[in-house]
N, C-alpha and C positions, 0 to 999 in steps of 0.2 A: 234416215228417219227425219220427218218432217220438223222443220224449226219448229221450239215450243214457246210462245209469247209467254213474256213476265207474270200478269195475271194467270195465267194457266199452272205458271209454275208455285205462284205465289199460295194458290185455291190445294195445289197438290199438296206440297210443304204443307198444309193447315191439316191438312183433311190424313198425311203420313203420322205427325206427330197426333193428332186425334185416336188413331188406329192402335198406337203402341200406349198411350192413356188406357185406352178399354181393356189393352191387354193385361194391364198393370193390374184393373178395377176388378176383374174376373177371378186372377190367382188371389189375391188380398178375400177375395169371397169362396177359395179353394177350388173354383172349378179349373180343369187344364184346358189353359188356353195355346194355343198355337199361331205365332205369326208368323206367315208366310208371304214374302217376296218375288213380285216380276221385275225382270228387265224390261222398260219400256223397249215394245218390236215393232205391234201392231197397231191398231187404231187405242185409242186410251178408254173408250166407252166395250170395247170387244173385249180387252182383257179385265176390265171391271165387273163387267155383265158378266163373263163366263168364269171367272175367278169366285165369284159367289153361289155359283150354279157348285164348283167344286165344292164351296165350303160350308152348302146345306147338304148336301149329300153325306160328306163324312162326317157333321155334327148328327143329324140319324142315325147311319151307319155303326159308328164307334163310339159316341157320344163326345168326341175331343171338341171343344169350341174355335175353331180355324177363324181367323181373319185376313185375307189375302188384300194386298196391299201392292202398287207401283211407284214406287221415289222416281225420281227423273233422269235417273244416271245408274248406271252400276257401278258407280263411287259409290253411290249414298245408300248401294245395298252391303257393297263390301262395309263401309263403317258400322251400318245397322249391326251386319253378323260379330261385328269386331266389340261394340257394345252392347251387345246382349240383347239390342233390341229388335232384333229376327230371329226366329226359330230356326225357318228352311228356305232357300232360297233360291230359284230357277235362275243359271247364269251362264253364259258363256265361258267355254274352256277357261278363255286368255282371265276372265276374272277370276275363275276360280281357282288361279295355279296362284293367282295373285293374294284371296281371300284366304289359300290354305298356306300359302309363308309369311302371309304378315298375322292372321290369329286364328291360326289352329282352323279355318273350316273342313270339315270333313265330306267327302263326295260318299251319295249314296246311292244317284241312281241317272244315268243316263237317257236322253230322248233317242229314241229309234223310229226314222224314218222311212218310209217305205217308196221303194222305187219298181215302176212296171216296166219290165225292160223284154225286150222281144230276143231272137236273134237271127241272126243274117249269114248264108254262105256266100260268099265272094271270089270270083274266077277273076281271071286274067281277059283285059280285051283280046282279039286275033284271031285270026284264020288257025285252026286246029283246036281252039280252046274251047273245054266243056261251054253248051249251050245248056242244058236242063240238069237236074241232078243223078239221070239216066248215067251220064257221062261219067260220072267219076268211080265207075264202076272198079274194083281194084286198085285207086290210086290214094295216094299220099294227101290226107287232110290235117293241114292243122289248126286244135283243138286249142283254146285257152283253160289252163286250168283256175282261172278265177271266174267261169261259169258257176250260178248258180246249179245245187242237184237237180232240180228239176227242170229247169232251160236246157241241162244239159243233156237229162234223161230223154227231154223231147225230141232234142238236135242229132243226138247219137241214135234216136229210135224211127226218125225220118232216115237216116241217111243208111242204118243196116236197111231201112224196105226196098229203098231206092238207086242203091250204089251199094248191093251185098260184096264183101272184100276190101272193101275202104280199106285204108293204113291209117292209122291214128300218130299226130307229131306234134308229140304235149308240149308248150308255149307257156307263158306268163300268163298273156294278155292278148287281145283283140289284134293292139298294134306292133307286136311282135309274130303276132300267127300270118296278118297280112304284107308285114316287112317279109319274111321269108317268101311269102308268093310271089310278091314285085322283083322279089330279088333273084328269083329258080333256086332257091338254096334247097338241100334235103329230096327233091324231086318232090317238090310242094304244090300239085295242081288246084288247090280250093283253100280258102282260109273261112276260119266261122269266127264271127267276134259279138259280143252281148252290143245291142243297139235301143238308140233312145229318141225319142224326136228331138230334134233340134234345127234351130233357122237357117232358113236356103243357105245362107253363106256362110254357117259356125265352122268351126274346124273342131268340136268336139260330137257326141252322139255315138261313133263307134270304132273300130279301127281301124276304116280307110279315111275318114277324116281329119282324126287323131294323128295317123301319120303325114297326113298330108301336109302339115304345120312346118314335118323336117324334113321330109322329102318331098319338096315341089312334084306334081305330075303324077302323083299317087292314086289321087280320082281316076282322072284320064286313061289310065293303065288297067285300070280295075272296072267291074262292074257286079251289082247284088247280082246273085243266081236264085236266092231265094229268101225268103222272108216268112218267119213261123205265124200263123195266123192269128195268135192268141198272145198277149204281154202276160207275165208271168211276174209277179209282184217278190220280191226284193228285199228283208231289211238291211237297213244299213244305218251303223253310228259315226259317217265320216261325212262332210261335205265340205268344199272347194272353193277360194276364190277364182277370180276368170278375168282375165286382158281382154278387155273388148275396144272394137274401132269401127270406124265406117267402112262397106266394101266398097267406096269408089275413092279410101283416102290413099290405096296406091300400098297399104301398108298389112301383108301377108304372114307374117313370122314378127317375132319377140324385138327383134335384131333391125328390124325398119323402123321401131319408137327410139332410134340415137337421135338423140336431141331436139325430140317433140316435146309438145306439150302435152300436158298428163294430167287426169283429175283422179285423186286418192279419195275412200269413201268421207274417212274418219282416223286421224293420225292414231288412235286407240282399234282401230277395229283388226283383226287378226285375220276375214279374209279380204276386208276391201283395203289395205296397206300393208301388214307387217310381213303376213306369207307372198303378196301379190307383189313387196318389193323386193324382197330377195326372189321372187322368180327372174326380175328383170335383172337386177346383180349379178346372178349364175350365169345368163343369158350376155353379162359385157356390155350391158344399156345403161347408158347415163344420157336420164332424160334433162331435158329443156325446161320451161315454168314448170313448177307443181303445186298445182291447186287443190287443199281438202274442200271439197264438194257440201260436207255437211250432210250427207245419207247417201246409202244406195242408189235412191231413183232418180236423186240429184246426176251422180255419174252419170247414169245412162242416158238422163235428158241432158247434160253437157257431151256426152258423145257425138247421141243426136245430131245436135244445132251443131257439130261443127266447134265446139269452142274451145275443145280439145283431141288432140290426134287420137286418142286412146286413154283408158280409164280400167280401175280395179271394183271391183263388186262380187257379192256371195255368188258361187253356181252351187246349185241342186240338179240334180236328173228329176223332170216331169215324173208325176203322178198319177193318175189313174185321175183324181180331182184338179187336177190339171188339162187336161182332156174334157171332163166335166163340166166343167165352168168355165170352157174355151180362153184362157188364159195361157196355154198350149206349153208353157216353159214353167222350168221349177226355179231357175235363176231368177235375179235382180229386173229383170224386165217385166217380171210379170206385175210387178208391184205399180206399173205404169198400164201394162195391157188390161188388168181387172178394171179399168175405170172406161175402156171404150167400149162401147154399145154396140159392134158389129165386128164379124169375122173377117172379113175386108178390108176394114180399120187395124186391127191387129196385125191380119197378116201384112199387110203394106209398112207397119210399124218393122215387123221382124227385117223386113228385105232393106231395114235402113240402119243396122248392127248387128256387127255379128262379133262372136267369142272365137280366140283364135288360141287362147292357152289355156290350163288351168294351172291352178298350185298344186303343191302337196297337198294331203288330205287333213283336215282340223275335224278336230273331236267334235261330236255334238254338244247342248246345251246341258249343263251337270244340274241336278238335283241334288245342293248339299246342304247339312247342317253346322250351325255354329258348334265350336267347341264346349264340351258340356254336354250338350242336349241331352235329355235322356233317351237312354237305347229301346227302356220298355214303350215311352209316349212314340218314337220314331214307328217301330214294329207297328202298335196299332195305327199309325198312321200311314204307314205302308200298304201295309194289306186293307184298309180300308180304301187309298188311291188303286187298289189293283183293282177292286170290285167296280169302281167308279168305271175302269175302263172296260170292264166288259158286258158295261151297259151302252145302247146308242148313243144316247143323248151325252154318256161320259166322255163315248169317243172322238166327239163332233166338240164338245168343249174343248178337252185335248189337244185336238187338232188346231183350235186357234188359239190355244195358249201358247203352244210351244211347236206348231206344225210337225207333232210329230203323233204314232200309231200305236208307240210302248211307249213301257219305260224300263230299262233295262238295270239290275243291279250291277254297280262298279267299285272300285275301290281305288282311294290313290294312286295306289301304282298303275293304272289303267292309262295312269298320264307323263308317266316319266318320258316314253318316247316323243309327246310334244312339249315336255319342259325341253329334252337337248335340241329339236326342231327350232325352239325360241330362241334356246341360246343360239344357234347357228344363226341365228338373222341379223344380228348384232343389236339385236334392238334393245331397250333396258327396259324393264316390265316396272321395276320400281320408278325410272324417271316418268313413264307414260303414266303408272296411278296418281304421282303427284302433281302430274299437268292436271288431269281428269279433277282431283279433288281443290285442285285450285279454281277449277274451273266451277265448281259447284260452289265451294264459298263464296263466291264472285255472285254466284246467282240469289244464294242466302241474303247477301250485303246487298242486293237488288243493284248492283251496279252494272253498269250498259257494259254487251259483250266485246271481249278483243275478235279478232279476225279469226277466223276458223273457231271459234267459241258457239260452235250450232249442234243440236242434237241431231 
């Protein structure tokens, strides 16, 4: 996220404390008032503009009086929920495991975002090896079973037209269906894996790429046999940090950044550091300088230039509005490619980093309320955000408040798997909020920032 200048932050602070004023002024006059909370993500006029689009909508709607508001940090949203001075609050996992142990917040609804993902059958290069889908008439394919039903309905209903008698050889994953083809195991002559766009040189997208990470020469061995004509859209409430490098720094797998330099996004951020450094951990990499960047696109433009072998930042799988708006990736790079004026420009940008790992998978962005809230003002306030989204204009504000196409109901326990994820990283979630909120009083006290002290 782009540095925030003193004035900027100063004008915020006025205009934060103003907002929880009116909300004071309104209950003292009996109406229900609701204050709601963003994390700064996107541009600060995007999420104010479309934050008020939401809260005429459901003040018609339901008649709740909404005020949507941005502090500078998700410190100063967790304190707001912790002192009553937020109602609900749009946040990140990592904040909100943190706002639900230190004062009772409660998760109520999760962002789900949507992925168009096509799919691909994949043969072996060589002399004897199916050339068309003709060929695999009676033989052994294997299937991923984390196919969507209907990618999968499509994949299984090309291949009974085309190859009647196929054998089916259920699999995880993509790059487990195309390990077994590179390898002859099973008598495995094709493998089908879910596919995504991704840059000339990523190692992510599908499961010949994916493996190619840990088996060198997996490309080379392999070639697409076919490709479904149509992307079939996805949702999903997990996305990924990603190890990104340059392809001419020489450096192919996890295991070539020993004692490079490395730019982390944000020592708080869960995919640009905390998931993305225990990937390198697990992987026996003990990097050289580490530099927090101070945001995502920081990363990538420190990849860029060279000023570091590799770096950590959010991945997403592309979008249908990715495609759209020729921004062509759902990851950290696009947040650089939305600003160039030609497809040429872009594409010449991609051919100069690529993603060589991902993490584990991190929750989406939680929708929760401070302790207390009441259940009946949530309810109407729920079902009046559901309406909002199943108008256009709701779903277009949606989209840039929180890039996402739902909003899914959850419940605490939705998150214990990445509370013990957290715990495994060795990271302290309580030491990281106390840097965070030292780092905000610093900014309250208007004093000049320490080092790595950048939104």
């Amino acid at each position: 996220m782009p540095r925030v200048g003193w004035s900027v932050v100063i004008i915020l602070t006025i205009v934060f404390g103003w907002g929880l004023h009116r909300r004071l002024s309104l209950e003292v006059r009996g109406e229900r008032a609701v204050t709601m909370l963003f994390v700064p993500s996107v541009e600060q006029g995007t999420l104010v503009r479309r934050g008020d689009e939401l809260a005429r909508f459901i003040r018609q709607d339901s008649g709740l009086s909404l005020r949507t508001l941005v502090p500078t940090s998700y410190a100063a949203v967790i304190q707001a929920l912790g002192a009553d001075q937020a109602d609900v609050a749009w946040i990140p996992a990592f904040a909100y495991v943190l706002a639900n142990a230190r004062y009772g917040a409660e998760a109520k609804l999760q962002v789900v975002r949507s992925v168009d993902r096509y799919g691909i059958v994949v043969t072996r290069n060589g002399p004897g090896e199916p050339r068309v889908l003709d060929d695999l008439k009676g033989r052994a394919i294997a299937l991923p079973q984390n196919l969507g039903p209907e990618l999968r309905d499509g994949i299984v209903g090309t291949l009974d037209r085309a190859a009647p008698g196929w054998r089916e050889v259920p699999v995880k994953d993509g790059r487990e269906a195309v390990r077994l083809l590179v390898e002859r195991r099973q008598g495995v002559s094709a493998a089908v894996s879910r596919h995504v766009y991704s840059g000339p040189h990523d190692l992510v997208g599908d499961g010949r790429k994916g493996l190619e990470s840990e088996r060198p020469g997996t490309l080379r061995e392999t070639r697409v046999l076919h490709t479904t004509e149509e992307a079939v859209p996805e949702l999903s409430n997990v996305y990924f940090g990603c190890v990104m490098t340059r392809p001419d720094s020489g450096i192919d797998r996890l295991e070539d950044l020993q004692g490079q330099p490395f730019a982390f996004s944000d020592e708080t951020s869960t995919s640009g550091h905390i998931f993305a450094r225990a990937l390198l951990q697990r992987a026996g990499v003990e990097l050289g300088h580490v530099l927090f960047a101070g945001g995502h696109p920081n990363v990538v433009q420190a990849v860029v230039d060279g000023k570091v072998a590799g770096g950590s930042a959010f991945y997403s799988p592309p979008s249908l509005k990715n495609s759209q708006d020729g921004t062509l990736v759902g990851d950290a790079r696009f947040l650089l490619l939305k600003n160039m004026a030609t497809v040429e420009e872009r594409l010449d940008f991609l051919d100069e980093i690529r993603i060589i790992a991902l993490t584990d998978p991190i929750p989406n962005d939680v929708c929760c309320v401070r302790e207390g809230f009441s259940p009946s003002v949530w309810e109407e306030f729920e079902v009046s955000m559901q309406r909002f989204l199943d108008t256009e204009e709701g779903r277009g504000a949606y989209y840039d408040l929180v890039a996402g196409v739902a909003a899914e109901p959850c419940s605490d326990a939705d998150f214990d798997d990445f509370r013990t994820a957290l715990k495994a990283t060795g990271v302290s979630a309580s030491t990281l909020l106390k840097a965070a909120e030292e780092k905000l009083e610093r900014k309250r006290r208007k004093e000049p920032p320490k080092e790595n002290d950048r939104e």
